[in-house]
NUTOR-692367 format. One record per atom (N, C-alpha, C): x, y, z; residue in three letters. Coordinates in pm, whole numbers, padded with zeros to 5 digits, always signed. Each point is the difference from the previous one (the first is absolute). Layout:
<nodes>
XYZALA;...
</nodes>
This chain:
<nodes>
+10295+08843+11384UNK;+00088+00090-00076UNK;+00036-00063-00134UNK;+00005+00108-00091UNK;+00072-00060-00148UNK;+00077-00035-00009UNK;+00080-00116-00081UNK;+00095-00075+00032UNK;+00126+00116-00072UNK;-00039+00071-00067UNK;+00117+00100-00047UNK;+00009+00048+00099UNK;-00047+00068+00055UNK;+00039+00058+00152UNK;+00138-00029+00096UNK;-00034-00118-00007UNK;+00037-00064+00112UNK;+00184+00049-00011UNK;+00024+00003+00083UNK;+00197+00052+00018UNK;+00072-00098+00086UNK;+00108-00041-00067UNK;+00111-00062+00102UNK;+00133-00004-00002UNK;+00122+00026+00057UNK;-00039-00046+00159UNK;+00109+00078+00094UNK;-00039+00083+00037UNK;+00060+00151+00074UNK;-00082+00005+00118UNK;+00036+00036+00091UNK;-00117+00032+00121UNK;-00011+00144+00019UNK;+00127+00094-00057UNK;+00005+00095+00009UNK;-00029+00142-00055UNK;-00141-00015+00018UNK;-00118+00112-00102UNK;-00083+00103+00067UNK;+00044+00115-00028UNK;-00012+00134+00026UNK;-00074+00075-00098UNK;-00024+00154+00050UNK;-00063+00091-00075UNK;+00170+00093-00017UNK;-00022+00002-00123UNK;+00126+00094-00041UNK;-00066+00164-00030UNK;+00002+00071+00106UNK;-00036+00127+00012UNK;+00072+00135-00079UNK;+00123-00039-00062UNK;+00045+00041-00146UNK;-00063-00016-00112UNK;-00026-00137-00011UNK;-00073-00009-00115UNK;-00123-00019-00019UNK;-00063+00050+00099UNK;-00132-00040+00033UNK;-00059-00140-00006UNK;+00081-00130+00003UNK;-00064-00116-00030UNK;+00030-00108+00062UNK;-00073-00108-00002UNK;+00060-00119+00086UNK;+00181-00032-00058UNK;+00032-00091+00110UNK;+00123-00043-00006UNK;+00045-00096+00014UNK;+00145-00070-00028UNK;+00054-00152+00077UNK;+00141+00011-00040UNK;+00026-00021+00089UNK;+00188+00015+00035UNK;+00028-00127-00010UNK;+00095-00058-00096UNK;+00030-00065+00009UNK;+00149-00048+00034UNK;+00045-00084+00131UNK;+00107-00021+00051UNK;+00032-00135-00134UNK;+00144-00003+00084UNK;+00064-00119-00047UNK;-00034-00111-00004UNK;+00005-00101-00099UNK;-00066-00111-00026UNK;-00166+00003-00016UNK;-00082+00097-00010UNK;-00157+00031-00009UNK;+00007+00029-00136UNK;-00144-00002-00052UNK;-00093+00024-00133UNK;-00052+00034+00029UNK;-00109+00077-00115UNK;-00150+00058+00056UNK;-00054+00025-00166UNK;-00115-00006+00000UNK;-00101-00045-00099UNK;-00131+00083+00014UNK;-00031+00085-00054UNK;-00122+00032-00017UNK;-00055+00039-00160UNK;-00123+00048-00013UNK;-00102+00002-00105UNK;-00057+00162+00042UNK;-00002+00060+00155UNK;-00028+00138+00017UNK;+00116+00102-00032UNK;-00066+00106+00004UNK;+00068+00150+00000UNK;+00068+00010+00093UNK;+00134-00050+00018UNK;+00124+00012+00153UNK;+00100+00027-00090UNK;+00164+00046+00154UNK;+00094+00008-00072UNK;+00048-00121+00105UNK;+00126-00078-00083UNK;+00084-00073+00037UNK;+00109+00065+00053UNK;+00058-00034+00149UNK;+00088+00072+00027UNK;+00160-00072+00028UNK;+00107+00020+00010UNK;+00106-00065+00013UNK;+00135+00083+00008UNK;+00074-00054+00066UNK;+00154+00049+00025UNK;+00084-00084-00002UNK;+00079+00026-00109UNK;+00104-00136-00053UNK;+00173+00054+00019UNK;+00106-00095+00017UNK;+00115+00040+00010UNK;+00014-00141-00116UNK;+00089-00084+00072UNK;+00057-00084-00128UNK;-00084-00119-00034UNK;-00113+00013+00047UNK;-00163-00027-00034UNK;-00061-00010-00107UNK;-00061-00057-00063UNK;-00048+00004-00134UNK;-00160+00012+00001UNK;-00077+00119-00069UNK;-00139-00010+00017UNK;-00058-00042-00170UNK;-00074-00068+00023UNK;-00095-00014-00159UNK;-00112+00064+00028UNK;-00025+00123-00096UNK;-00159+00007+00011UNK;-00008-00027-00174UNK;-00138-00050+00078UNK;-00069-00123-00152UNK;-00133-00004+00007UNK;-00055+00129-00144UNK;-00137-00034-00008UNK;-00054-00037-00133UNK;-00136+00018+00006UNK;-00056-00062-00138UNK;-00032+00165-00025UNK;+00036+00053-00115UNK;+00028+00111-00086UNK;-00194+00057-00035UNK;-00058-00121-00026UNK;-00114+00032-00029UNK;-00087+00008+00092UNK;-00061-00137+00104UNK;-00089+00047+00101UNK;+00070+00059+00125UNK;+00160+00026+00018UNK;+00036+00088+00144UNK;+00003-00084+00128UNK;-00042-00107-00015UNK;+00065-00092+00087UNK;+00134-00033+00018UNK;+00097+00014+00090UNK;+00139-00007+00074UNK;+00084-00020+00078UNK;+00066-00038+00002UNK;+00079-00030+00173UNK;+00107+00072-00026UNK;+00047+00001+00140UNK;+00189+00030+00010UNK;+00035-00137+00137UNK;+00136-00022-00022UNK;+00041-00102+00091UNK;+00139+00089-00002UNK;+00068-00049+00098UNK;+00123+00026+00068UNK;+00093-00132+00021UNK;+00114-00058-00034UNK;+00038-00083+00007UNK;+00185+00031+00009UNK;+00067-00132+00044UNK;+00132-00031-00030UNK;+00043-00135-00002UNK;+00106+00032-00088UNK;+00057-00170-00026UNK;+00064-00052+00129UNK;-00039-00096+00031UNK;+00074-00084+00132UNK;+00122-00042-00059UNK;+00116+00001+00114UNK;+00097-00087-00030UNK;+00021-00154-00012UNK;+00085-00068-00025UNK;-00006-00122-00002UNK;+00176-00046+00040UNK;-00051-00124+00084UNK;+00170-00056+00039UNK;+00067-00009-00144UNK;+00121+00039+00035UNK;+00095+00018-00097UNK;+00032-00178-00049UNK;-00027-00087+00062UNK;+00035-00159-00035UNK;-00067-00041-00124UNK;-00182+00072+00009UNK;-00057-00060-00019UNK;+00013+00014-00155UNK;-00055-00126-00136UNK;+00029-00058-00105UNK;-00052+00102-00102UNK;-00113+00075+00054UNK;-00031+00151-00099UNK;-00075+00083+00096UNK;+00075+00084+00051UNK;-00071+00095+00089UNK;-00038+00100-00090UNK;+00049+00055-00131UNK;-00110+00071-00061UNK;-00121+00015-00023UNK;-00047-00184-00036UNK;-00092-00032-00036UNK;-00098-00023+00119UNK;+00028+00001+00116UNK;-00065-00035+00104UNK;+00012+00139+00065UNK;+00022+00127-00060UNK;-00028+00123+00049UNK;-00098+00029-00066UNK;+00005+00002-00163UNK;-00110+00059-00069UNK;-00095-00118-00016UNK;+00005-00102+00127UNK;-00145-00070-00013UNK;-00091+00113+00086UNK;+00063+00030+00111UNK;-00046+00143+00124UNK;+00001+00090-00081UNK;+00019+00036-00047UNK;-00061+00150-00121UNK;-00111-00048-00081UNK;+00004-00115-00074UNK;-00094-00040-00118UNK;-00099-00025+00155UNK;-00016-00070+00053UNK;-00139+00015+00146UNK;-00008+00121+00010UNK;+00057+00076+00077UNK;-00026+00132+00040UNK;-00080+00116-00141UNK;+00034-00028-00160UNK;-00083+00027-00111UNK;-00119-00040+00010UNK;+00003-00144+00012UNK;-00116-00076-00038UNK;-00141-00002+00087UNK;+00044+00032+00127UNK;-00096+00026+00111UNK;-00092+00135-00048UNK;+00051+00120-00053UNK;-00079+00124-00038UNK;-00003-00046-00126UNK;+00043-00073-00069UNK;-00075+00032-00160UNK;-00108-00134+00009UNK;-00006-00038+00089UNK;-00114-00135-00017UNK;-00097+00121+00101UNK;-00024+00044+00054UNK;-00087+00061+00050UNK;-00086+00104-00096UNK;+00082+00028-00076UNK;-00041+00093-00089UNK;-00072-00050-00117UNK;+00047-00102-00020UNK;-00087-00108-00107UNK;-00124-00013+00058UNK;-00028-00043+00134UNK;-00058-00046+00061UNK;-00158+00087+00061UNK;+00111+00134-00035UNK;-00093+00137+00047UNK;-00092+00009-00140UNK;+00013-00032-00143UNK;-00033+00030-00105UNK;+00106+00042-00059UNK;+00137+00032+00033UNK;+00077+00071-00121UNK;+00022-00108-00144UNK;+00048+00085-00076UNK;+00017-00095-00111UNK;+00182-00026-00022UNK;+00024-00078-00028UNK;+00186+00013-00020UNK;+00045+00054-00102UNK;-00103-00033-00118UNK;+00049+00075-00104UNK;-00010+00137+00002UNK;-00040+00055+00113UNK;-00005+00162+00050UNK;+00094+00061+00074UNK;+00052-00104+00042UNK;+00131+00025+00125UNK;+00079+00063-00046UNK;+00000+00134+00127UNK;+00131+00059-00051UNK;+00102+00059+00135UNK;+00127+00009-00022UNK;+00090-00001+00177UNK;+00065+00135-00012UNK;+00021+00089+00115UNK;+00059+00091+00016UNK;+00126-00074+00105UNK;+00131+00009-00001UNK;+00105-00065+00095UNK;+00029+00108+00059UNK;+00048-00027+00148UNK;+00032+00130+00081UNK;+00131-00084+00148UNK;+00097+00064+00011UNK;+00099+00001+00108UNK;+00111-00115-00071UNK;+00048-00062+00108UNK;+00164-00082-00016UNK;+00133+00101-00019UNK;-00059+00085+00087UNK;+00118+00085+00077UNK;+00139-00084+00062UNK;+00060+00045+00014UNK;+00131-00016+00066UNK;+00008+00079+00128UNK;-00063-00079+00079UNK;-00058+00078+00176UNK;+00056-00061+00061UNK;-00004-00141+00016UNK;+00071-00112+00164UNK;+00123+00029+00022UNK;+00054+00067+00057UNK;+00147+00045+00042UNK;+00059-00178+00030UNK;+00108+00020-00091UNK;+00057-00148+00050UNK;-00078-00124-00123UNK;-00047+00038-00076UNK;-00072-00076-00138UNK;+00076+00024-00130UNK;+00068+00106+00019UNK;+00052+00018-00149UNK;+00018-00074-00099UNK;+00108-00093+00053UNK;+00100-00095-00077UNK;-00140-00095-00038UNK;-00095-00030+00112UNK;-00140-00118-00120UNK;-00071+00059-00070UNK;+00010+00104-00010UNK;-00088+00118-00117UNK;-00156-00034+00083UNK;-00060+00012+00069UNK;-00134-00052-00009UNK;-00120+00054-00081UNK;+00021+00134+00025UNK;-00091+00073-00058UNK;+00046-00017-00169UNK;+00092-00008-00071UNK;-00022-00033-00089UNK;-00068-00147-00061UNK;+00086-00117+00061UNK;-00078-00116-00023UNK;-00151+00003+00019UNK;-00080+00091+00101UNK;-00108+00027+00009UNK;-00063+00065-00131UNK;+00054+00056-00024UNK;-00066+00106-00117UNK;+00033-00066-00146UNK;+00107-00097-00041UNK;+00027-00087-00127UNK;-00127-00113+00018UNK;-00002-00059+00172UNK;-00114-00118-00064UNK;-00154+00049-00063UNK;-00049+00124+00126UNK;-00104+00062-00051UNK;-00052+00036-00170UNK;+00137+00025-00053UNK;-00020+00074-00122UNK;-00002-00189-00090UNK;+00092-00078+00048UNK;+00029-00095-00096UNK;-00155-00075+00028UNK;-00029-00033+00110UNK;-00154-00023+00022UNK;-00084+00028-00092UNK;-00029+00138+00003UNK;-00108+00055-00051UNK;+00003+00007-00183UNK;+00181-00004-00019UNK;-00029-00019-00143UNK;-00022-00189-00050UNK;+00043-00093+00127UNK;-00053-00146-00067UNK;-00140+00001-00052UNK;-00032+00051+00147UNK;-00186+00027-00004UNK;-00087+00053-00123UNK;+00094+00081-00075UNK;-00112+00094-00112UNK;-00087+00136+00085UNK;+00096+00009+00139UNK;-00073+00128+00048UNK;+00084+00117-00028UNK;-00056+00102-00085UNK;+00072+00141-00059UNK;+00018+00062+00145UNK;+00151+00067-00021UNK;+00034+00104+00087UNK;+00013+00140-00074UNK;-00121+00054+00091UNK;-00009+00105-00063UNK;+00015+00111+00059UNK;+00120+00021+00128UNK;+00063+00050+00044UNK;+00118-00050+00099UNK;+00099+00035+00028UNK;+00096-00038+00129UNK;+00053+00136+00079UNK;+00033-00035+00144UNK;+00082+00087+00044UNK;+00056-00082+00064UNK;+00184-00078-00012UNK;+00038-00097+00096UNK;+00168+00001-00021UNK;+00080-00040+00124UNK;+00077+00034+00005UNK;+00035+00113+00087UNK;+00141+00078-00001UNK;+00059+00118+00046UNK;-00015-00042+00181UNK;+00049+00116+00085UNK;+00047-00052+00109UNK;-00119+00085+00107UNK;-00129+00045-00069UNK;-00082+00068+00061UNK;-00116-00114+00041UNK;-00075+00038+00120UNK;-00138-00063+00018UNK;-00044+00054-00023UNK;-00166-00079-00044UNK;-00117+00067-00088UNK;-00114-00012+00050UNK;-00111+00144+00033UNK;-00106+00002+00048UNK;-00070-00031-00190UNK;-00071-00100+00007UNK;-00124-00032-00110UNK;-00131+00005+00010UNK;-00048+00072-00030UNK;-00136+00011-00013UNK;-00073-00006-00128UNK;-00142-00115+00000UNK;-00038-00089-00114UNK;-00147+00044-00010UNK;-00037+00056-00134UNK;-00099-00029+00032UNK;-00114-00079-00133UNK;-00032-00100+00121UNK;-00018-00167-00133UNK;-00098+00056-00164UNK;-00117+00078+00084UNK;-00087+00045-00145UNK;+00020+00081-00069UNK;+00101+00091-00013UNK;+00052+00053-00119UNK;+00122-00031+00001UNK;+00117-00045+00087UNK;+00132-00060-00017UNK;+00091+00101+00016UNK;-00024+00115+00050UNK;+00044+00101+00049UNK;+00138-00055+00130UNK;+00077+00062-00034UNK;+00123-00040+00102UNK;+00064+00129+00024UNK;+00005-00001+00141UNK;+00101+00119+00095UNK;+00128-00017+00032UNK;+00088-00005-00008UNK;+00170-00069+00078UNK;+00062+00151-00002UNK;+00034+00025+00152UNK;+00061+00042+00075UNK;+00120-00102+00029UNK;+00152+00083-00065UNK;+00116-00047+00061UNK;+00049+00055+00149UNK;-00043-00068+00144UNK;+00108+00041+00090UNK;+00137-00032+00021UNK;+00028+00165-00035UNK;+00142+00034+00045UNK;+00062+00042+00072UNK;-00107+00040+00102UNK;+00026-00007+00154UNK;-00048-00066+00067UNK;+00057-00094+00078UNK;-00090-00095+00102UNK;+00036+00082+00141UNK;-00112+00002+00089UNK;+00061+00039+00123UNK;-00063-00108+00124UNK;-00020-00131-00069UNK;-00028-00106+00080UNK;+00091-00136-00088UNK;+00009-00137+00098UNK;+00020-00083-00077UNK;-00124-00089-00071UNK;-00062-00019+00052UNK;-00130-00019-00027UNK;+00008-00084-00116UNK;-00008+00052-00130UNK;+00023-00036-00121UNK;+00096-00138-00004UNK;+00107-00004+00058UNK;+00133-00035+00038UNK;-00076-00136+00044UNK;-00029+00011+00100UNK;+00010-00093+00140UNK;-00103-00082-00045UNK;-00113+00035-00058UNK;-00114-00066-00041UNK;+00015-00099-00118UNK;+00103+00033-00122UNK;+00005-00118-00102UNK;+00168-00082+00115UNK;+00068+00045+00104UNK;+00083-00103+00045UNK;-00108-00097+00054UNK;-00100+00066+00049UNK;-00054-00106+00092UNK;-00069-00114-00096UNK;-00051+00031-00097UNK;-00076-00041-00143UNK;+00110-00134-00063UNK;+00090+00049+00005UNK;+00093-00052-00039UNK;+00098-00140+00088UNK;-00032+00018+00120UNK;+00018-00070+00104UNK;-00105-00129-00011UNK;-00112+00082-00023UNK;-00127-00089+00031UNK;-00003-00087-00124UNK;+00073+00035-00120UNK;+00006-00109-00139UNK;+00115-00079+00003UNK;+00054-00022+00104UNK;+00116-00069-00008UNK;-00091-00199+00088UNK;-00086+00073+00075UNK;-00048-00132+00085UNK;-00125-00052-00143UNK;-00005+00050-00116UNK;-00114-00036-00076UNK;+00054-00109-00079UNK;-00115-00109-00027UNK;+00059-00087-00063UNK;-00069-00020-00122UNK;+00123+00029-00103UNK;-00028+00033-00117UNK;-00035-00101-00075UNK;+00032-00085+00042UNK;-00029-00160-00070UNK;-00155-00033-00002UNK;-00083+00052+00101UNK;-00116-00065+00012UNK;-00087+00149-00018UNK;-00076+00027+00099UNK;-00119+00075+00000UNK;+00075+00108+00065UNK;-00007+00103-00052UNK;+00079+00146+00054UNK;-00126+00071+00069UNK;+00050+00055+00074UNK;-00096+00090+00100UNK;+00068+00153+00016UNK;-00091+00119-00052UNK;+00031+00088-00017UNK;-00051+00072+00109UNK;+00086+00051+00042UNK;+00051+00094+00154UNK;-00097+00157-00028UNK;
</nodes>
């Protein structure tokens, strides 16, 4: 197989019978990378998604991410949060280099950092989620050339990498927790990560 081809790292790839085309859902803490004709799929609450492609050859990812907390003792827990964001960036935009994209082509659509976790308010998450993303991407020299982030809705996103086409559906009715329960558990699971060394994305 061509090395543009190649996609990572979602396990969860379907035929999307709406849109007639392949698919990949991406959960919490996942990326996904391809060079074919797919859509990227995702559902974010106070979640932060990057989709990031190269403008010219259509190569793209989307990732799903959140900032871990950090003990309140510790000497800069800011900085040792947005080391777990700057990884969680760097994992899909090195793939994308890697696929052939070019950087000086890069360009990001931002999507979610809702105000969803009942009982989160007062740490803002979804906002701190959605300030590093944006402050990220402008250290980087990557243009945002769209956002939808913030407000107290979750967001169905749909990406699609070779023309950069984006879908977001705000749900404003949930009639599951689903959404809910899935970034607590996400969120649970970044508390045992150790940010100091080699992070491992859930």
């Amino acid at each position: 197989m061509d090395k543009n081809c190649e996609e990572v790292v979602s396990p969860n790839v379907y035929f999307d019978r709406d849109f007639d085309i392949e698919a990949a859902k991406i959960l919490p803490g996942e990326y996904y990378v391809t060079a074919r004709d797919m859509v990227l799929v995702t559902v974010l609450g106070s979640c932060v998604s990057a989709c990031i492609r190269d403008r010219v050859s259509g190569i793209g990812g989307m990732n799903h991410f959140m900032l871990p907390d950090v003990a309140q003792d510790n000497s800069n827990p800011v900085s040792l949060s947005a080391r777990y964001g700057t990884y969680a960036m760097e994992l899909m935009i090195n793939q994308l280099l890697k696929m052939g994209a070019r950087r000086a082509s890069l360009e990001a659509k931002v999507f979610g950092g809702g105000n969803v976790l009942r009982g989160m308010e007062s740490s803002n998450v979804g906002g701190r989620n959605a300030d590093f993303a944006l402050s990220y991407l402008h250290t980087e020299g990557i243009a945002v050339a769209s956002q939808d982030l913030l407000d107290v809705y979750p967001r169905k996103v749909y990406f699609f990498p070779g023309t950069g086409r984006v879908l977001v559906k705000k749900l404003r009715k949930m009639h599951n927790e689903t959404i809910i329960e899935r970034e607590q558990a996400y969120r649970s699971r970044l508390k045992t990560a150790d940010i100091q060394g080699d992070v491992e994305l859930f």
